[in-house]
Every structure is written in structure tokens, then in C-alpha cells.
C-alpha positions as CSV (number, residue, x, y, z in Angstrom):
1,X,-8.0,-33.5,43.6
2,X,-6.8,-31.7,40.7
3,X,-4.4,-30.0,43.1
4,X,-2.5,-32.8,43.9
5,X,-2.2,-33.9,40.8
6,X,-0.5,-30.8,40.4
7,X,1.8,-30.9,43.2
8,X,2.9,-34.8,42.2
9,X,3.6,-33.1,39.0
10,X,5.5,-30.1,40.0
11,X,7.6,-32.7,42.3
12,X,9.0,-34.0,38.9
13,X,9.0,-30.9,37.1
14,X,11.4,-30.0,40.3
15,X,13.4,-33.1,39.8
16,X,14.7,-31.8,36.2
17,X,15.2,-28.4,37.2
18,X,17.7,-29.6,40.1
19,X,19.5,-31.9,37.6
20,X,21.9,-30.2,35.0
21,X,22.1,-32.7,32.8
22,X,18.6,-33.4,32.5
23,X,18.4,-29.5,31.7
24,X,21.3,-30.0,28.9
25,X,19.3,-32.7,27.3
26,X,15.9,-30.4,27.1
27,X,14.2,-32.7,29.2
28,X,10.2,-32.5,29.3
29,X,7.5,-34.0,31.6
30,X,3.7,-34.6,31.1
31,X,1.3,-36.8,32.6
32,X,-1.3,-38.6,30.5
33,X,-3.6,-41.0,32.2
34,X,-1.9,-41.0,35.6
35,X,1.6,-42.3,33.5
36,X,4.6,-39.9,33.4
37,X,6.0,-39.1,30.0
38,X,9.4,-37.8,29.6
39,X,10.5,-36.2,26.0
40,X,13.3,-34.3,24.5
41,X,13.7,-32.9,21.2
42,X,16.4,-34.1,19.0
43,X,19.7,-31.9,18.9
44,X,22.8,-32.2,17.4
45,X,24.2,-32.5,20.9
46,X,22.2,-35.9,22.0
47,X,23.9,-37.5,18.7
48,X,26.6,-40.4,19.6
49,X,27.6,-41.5,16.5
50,X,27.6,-38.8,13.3
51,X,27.7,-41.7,10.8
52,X,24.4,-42.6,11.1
53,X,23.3,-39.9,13.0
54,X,22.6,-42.3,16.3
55,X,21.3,-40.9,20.1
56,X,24.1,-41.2,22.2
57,X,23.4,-44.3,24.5
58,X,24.2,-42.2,27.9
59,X,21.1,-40.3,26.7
60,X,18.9,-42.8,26.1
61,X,19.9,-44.7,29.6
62,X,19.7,-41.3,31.4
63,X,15.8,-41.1,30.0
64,X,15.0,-44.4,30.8
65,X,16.5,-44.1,34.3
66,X,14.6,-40.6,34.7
67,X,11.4,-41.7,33.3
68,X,11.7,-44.7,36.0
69,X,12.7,-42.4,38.5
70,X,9.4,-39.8,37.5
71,X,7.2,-42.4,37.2
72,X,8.2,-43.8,41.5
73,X,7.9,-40.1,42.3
74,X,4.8,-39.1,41.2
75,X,2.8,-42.4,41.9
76,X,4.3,-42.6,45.6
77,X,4.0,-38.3,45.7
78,X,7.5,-38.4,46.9
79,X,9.7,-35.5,48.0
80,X,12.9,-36.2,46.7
81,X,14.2,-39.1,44.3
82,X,14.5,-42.3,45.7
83,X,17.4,-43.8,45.7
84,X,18.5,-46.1,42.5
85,X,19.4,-50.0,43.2
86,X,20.3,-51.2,40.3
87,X,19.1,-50.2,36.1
88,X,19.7,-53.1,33.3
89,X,19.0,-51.6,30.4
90,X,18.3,-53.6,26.6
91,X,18.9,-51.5,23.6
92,X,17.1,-52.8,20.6
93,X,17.4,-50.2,17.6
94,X,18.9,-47.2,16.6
95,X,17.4,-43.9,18.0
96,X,17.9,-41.4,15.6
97,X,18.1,-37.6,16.5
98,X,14.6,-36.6,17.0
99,X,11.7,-36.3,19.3
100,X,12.3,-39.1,21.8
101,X,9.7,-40.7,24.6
102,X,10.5,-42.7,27.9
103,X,7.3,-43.4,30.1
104,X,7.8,-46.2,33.0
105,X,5.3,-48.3,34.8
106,X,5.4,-49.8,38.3
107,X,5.8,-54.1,38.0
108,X,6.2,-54.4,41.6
109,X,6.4,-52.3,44.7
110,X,7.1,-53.0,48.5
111,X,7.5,-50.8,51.5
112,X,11.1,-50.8,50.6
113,X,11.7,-51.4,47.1
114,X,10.1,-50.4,43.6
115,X,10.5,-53.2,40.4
116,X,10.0,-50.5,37.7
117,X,9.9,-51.2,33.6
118,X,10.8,-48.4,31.1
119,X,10.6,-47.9,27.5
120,X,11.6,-45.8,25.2
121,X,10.2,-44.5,21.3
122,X,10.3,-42.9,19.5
123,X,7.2,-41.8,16.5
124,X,5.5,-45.0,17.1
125,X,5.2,-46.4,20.8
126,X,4.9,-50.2,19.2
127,X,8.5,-49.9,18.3
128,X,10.7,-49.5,21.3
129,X,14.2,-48.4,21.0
130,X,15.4,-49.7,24.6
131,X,13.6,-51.3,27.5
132,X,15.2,-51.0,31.1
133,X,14.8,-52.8,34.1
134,X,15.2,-50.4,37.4
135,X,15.0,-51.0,40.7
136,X,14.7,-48.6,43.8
137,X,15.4,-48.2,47.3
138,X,12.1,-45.8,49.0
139,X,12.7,-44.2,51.9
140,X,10.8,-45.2,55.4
């Protein structure tokens, strides 16, 4: 049991490693609980605006997106990442440069398609920085 726990884990831990901009961002993955957590560290990189000093909102899509697409691979142990539909994504504060979290859940899934929802914190989960709404095609 614990084994394939560790294999649906590597399978994401794969999915960063073959994406160079997950790797640019500092991406992280741990499960808690059977729910995917994606993290990066705040760098003056991810900042978008200097003024404020604001995450870009590429990077905070691109985690939402990734958490999403973690959370589909490891629940369905999938090989490869399915392929995205559509993402609608809400931003509702400021993220500001520092350690970030994006976990998703499953809403609904078919034998087709997967309704995900994914949020995004930062210290305190209650206060959610963006929420997105992603949808995926899984392969037969």
C-alpha cells in the first residue's frame, strides 16, 4: 500500500521535473491526507509588480493549474498529464513574495472529464489568494 502511494507520488514529482518552468519557479510537492500540496518559496523572480512587491499572476495561475493538474494525477495514478480543457481562474488578494500553497480537490469526475477546484494561500489557508476552476480531458 505504502508503495503506491509512493509511485502516485513520484508520478508528480516526475511531472515538475519534466516542466522547466515549474523548475524555475522552485516548485514543491507533498501529500497530506491523500491531497496534493504544491509550494514554492518566495524569490525575487516570482515578483510581478516591485511597488508592492506582488506574485506575478502567471505564477500564481501556473500553481493553480499544476496543483489541479497533481491533484487528477495522483488520485487517478495517471502516467502522464491529462490534457487541460479549460482553467477560469478568480484572484482575490495580493500574494506577496513568500512561501505560497496551491492544493486542489476533485468536484466532479467522469470517464472523460475531471471538474477540479484549486486554491491558493498563502500563511493562513482561510484566506485564499485565488480560486480556479479547471477542467480536464482523461485519457481512455
Amino acid at each position: 500500500m505504502a508503495q503506491s502511494l509512493q509511485n502516485k507520488l513520484d508520478h508528480v514529482h516526475r511531472l515538475i521535473k519534466a516542466n522547466p518552468y515549474l523548475e524555475l519557479l522552485g516548485a514543491e510537492a507533498e501529500v497530506i491526507e491523500e491531497e496534493v500540496i504544491v509550494s514554492v518559496f518566495g524569490a525575487p523572480h516570482l515578483v510581478g509588480n516591485i511597488n508592492l512587491p506582488a506574485l506575478h499572476g502567471g505564477v500564481i495561475g501556473s500553481l493553480l493549474g499544476f496543483a489541479a493538474t497533481a491533484q487528477v494525477v495522483y488520485t487517478n495514478n495517471l502516467h502522464a498529464s491529462p490534457r487541460l480543457v479549460n482553467i477560469d481562474i478568480d484572484y482575490l488578494r495580493t500574494g506577496k513574495p513568500i512561501k505560497t500553497f496551491a492544493a486542489a480537490k476533485v468536484v466532479r469526475q467522469g470517464r472523460r472529464v475531471a471538474n477540479m477546484r484549486a486554491e491558493l494561500w498563502q500563511a493562513e489557508r482561510t484566506r485564499t489568494i485565488a480560486v480556479a476552476r479547471v477542467q480536464f480531458l482523461l485519457d481512455q
